[in-house]
C-alpha positions in Angstrom: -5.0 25.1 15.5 -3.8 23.9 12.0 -7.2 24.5 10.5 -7.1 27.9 11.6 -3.7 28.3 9.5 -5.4 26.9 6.3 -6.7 29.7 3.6 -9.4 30.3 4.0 -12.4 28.3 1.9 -9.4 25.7 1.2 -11.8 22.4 0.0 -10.7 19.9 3.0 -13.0 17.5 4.9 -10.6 15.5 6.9 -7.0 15.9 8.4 -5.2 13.1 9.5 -2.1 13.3 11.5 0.6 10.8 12.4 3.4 10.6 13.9 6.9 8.4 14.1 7.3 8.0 18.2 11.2 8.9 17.3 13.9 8.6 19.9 16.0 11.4 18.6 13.2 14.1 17.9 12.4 17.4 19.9 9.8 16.2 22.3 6.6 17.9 21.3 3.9 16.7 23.9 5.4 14.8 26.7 7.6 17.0 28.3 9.2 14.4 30.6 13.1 15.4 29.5 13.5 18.6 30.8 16.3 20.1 32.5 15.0 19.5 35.6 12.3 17.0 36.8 9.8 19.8 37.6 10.7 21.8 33.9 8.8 21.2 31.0 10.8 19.5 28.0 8.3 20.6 25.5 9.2 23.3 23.1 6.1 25.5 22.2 8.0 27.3 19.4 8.5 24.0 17.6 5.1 23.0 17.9 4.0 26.2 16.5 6.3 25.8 13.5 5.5 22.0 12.8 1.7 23.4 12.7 2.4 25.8 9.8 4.9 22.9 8.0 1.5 20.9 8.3 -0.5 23.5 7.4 1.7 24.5 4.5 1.7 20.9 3.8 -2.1 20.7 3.6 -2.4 23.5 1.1 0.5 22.1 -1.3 -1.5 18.9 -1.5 -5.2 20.5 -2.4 -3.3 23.0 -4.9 -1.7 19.4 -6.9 -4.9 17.1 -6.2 -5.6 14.5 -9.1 -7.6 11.2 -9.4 -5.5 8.4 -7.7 -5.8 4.7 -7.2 -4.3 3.0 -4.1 -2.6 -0.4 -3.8 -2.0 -2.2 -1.0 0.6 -4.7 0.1 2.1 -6.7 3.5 5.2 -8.7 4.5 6.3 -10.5 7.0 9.7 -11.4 8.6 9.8 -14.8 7.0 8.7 -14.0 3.6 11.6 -12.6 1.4 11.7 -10.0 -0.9 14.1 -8.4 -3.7 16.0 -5.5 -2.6 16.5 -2.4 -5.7 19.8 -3.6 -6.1 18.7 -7.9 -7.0 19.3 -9.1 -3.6 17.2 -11.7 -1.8 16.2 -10.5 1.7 14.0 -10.9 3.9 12.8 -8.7 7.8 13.7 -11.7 9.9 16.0 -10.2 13.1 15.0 -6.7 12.1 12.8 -6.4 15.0 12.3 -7.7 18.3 10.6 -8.4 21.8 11.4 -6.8 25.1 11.3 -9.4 27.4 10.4 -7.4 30.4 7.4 -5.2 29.1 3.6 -5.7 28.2 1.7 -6.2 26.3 2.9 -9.3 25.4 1.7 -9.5 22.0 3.9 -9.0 19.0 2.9 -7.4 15.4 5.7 -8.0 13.4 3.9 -7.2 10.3 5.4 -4.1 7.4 2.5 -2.7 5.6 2.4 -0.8 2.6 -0.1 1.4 1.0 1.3 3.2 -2.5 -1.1 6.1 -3.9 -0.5 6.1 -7.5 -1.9 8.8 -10.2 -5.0 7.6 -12.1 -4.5 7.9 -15.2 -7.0 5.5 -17.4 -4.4 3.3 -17.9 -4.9 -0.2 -17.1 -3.9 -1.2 -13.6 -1.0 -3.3 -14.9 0.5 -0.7 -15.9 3.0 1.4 -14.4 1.8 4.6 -13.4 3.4 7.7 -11.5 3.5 7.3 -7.9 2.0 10.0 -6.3 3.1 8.6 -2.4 4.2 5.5 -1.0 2.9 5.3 3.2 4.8 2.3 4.9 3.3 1.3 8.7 5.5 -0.8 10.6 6.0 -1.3 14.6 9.2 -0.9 15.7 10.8 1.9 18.1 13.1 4.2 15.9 15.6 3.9 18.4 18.6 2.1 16.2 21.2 3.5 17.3 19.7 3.2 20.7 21.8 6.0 23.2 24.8 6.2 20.9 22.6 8.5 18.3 22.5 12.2 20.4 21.8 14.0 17.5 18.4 15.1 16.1 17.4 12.3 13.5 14.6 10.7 11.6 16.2 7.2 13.0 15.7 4.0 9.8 12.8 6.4 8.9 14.6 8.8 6.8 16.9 6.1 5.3 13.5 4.0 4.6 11.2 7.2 2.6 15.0 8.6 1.0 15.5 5.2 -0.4 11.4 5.0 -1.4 11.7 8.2 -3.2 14.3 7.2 -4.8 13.1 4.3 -6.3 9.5 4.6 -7.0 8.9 8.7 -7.1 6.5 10.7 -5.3 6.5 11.8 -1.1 7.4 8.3 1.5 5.8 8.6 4.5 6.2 6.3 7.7 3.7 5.7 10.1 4.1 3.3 13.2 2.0 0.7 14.5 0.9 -0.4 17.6 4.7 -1.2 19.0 4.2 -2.1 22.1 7.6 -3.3 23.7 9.4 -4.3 20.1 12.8 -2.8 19.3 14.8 -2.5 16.6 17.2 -4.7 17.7 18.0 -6.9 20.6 16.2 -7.2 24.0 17.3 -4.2 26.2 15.6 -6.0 29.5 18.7 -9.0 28.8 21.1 -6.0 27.1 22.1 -8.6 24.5 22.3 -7.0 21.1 24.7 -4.9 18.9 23.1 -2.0 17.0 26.0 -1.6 15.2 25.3 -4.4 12.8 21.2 -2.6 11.9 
């Protein structure tokens, strides 16, 4: 459906979608939270829009196309890291395992790819950051029920502050998250969101 919104003879091989399994997001395939148990949830009209924002999206990025190079990086909770503003931090406590759901395996690991332009210059050199993809597996549910509004959850916060720092378009993608949360164990319900 999305390739059938693409001019037509647009140069693109693949397209490759993700999503951000966000608790405080129309619900675009599931259905489960309508009105009533036997009403869909979904909304077809917001599907159809987020298909030509993709499409849209698609075009924008063939139209500004240059030779990049790509960098990769990892953390985990243990390792610290300087914030933008000097500080010495680290992930520890930023994420966590429900106790009372499988599978009980736990990746706790932030990964980082940054697509930067290629310019010739040499690779130790700072060059323009075309996008910065971050791919990390815990539920965007910080607020847990106390968020009821539409919201991009420590997504937005995380690409806004991304973009602000190094340039270009941040993009989140999770990964396998299993039963980690944000904060806290919800099977023991001891946690306080309030201090994420």
């Amino acid at each position: 459906r999305i390739r059938a919104r693409l001019a037509e003879g647009l140069d693109v091989d693949e397209i490759l979608l993700t999503h951000t399994h966000n608790h405080e997001g129309p619900d675009v395939h599931v259905g489960i939270w309508g009105p009533e148990i036997a009403i869909d949830g979904t909304y077809p009209r917001y599907e159809i829009y987020i298909e030509h924002k993709i499409a849209d999206a698609i075009e924008q990025a063939v139209e500004n196309s240059y030779p990049a190079r790509f960098r990769f990086g990892s953390i985990r909770p243990n390792e610290n890291f300087k914030t933008p503003a000097g500080n010495n931090e680290n992930l520890q406590g930023m994420m966590s395992r429900n106790s009372c759901r499988t599978p009980w395996f736990f990746d706790d690991e932030l990964r980082v790819m940054q697509i930067v332009a290629d310019t010739g210059a040499p690779p130790a050199k700072k060059l323009p950051t075309i996008a910065t993809l971050t791919n990390w597996g815990a539920h965007m549910e910080s607020m847990d029920s106390g968020n009821n509004f539409i919201s991009g959850d420590f997504a937005h916060g995380e690409r806004t502050l991304l973009e602000q720092e190094l340039g270009g378009v941040a993009i989140h993608t999770p990964s396998a998250m299993g039963a980690s949360e944000i904060i806290g164990d919800s099977c023991t319900r001891r946690w306080n969101r309030s201090t994420f």
